[in-house]
C-alpha positions, 0 to 999 in steps of 0.5 A: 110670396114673392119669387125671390126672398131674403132669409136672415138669421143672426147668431153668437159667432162668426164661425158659426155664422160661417157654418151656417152660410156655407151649408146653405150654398153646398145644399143649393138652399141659398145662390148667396150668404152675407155675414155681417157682425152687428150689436143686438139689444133685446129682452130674454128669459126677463133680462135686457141682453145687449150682445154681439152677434153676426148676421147671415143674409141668405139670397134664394127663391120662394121654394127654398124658404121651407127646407132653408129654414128647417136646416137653419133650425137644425144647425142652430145653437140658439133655443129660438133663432130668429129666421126672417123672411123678405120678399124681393120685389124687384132686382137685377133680371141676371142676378134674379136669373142667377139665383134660380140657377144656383138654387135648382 
């Protein structure tokens, strides 16, 4: 895995969103949260959903992925969050430095 990752998760509201976002920068899970309100369109339980939903893009190093997403599943109202993983394969050398400071 690389060194420094994204990790996204969506959800129904922006306050939720919000929660999510501040409780992975306050536990050093995550230097950065952006939330961005997005449409979704994707099949549950048989039916065709389309619905509003809010994105939490959550910055962080390799060894914060485990216990990140383990809180995101804790707080989560949805039965299966979507919790997605993206290697940053290259970046600002202060800004990568930055988040390995606000994470340790």
């Amino acid at each position: 895995m690389a060194e420094h990752v994204v990790v996204t998760t969506t959800t129904d509201t922006e306050e939720a969103a919000l929660g999510i976002a501040r409780g992975v920068v306050e536990n050093r899970l995550g230097a950065c949260a952006q939330i961005h309100p997005l449409r979704s369109v994707f099949r549950w339980e048989g039916e065709v959903q389309d619905e509003t939903e809010w994105r939490v893009d959550i910055k962080t190093v390799a060894d914060k992925v485990a216990p990140l997403i383990e809180h995101i599943e804790s707080v989560h109202s949805y039965d299966v969050p979507e919790v997605l993983v993206t290697p940053i394969v290259a970046g600002s050398e202060a800004y990568l430095r930055w988040l390995g400071t606000e994470t340790h």
